[in-house]
N, C-alpha and C positions, 0 to 999 in steps of 0.2 A: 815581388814582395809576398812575403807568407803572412796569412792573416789565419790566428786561432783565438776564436771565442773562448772567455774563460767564464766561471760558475755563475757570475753575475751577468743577466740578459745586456747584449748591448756591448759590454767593457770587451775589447778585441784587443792582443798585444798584433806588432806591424813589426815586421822583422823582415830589412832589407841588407843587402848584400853589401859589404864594408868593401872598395877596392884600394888596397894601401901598398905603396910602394915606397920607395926613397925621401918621396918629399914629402909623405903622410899621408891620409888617407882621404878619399870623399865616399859618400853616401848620400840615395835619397831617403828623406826622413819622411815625406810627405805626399801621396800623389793621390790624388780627390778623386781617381777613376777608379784606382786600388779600392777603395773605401765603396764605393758604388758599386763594383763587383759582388763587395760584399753582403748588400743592400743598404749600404749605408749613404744620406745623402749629408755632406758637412761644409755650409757656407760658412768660408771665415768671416769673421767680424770685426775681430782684433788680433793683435798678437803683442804676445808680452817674454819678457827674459828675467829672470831672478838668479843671481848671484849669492851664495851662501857659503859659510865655512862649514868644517866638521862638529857634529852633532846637532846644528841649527832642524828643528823641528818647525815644517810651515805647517799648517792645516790643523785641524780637516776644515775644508770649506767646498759651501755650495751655493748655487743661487736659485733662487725662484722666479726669477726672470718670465714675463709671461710666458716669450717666446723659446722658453727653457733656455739651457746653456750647457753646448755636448764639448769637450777640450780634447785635443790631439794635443801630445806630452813627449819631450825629447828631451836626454842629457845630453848639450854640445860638449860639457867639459867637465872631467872628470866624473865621480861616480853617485848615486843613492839610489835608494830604496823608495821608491812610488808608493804609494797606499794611497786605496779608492774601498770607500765603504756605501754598500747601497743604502741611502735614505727614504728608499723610495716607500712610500706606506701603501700595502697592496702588493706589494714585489713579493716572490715567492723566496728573495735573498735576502729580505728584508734586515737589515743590521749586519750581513756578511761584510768580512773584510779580507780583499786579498790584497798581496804587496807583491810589485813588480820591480826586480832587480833591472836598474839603468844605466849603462855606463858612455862615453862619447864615443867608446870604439864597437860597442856592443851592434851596431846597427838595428836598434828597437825602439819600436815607440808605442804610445797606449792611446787609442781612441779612449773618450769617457761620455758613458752618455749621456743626456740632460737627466738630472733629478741623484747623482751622487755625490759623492761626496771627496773630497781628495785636498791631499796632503804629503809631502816627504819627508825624509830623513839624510841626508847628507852625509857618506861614509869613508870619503877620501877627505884630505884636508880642505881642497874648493870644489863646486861644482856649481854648474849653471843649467837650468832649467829651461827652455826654451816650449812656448805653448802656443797653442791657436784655440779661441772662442770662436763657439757662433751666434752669440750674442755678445755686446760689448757691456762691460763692466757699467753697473747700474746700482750705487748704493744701497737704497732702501729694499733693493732685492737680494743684495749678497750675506750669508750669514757664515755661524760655522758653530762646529763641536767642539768640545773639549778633545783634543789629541789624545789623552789621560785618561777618558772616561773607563772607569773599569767596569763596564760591561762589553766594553770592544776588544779589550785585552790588545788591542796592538802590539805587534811586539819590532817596538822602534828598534834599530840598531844602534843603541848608542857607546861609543866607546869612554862616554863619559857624562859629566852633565848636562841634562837636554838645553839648549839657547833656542825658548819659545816669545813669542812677542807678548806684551801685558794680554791684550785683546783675546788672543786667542787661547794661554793659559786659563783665562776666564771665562771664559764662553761654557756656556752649558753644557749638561751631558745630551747625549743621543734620546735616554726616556722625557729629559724636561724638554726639548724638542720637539717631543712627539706630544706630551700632554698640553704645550702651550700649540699646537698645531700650525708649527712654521715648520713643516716637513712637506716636500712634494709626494703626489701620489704617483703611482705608476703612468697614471696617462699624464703626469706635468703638473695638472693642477696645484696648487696648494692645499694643505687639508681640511 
């Protein structure tokens, strides 16, 4: 597996070898010694699948979990566009946003580290997202951004109109986040 650090500390895209013949293809998506190579240590906790049409916009969401909360992110089926933005207050990437092209054939996946922020965009007509937490899902710690916020400028791929969930169309921008101090800081804390 090839693991390359991208501009945000922590966020590593995992890019393993697709072997496809006749009957389709396998690949490892996931291997916890790869990530340990890379000094990464990531207990799963949970693991989740989300099923989505073309244009459906999830996120951005993150937690504050004490224990933080780092996801490893795979497309088994069909295609989008990843986006992880650092929330972290203290980060020297503080509000960057990069987007990571996913596809099921692609052989890639995205570590994320605890304290960002993530969300997709859906660019074939279905696709399924398949994740691992190292924390498990914990209400009163899970929040999220506005997708829309325009100081993130994202730039979704959409081939049409975005299909966002009420919650997270609503959800706050990045600066009321940061003013009402439900943002993690670099070392996890909250702010």
């Amino acid at each position: 597996m090839n693991v390359t650090e991208l501009a945000i500390p922590g966020l590593l895209v995992l890019d393993s070898a697709v072997h496809a013949d006749d009957r389709g293809y396998f690949r490892e998506w996931f291997k916890a010694g790869d990530l340990e190579e890379a000094g990464v240590h990531f207990p799963t906790r949970q693991a989740n699948l989300s099923l989505s049409s073309r244009d459906v916009v999830r996120g951005l969401h993150y937690s504050l979990a004490p224990e933080g909360q780092a996801k490893v992110v795979t497309c088994v089926f069909g295609e989008l566009d990843d986006v992880i933005v650092d929330v972290r207050v203290g980060s020297a990437t503080f509000g960057r946003v990069e987007i990571v092209h996913l596809a099921h054939n692609l052989g890639r996946s995205v570590h994320l580290p605890a304290g960002v922020a993530h969300g997709f965009c859906v660019t074939s007509e279905h696709a399924a997202l398949s994740y691992l937490l190292s924390s498990p899902f914990n209400a009163p710690f899970e929040l999220e951004i506005n997708p829309f916020d325009v100081d993130l400028k994202v730039a979704w791929p959409l081939s049409g109109e975005p299909i966002v969930s009420a919650k997270d169309a609503a959800a706050p921008s990045l600066a009321e986040r940061l003013a009402a101090g439900e943002l993690p800081t670099i070392s996890g804390a909250p702010v």
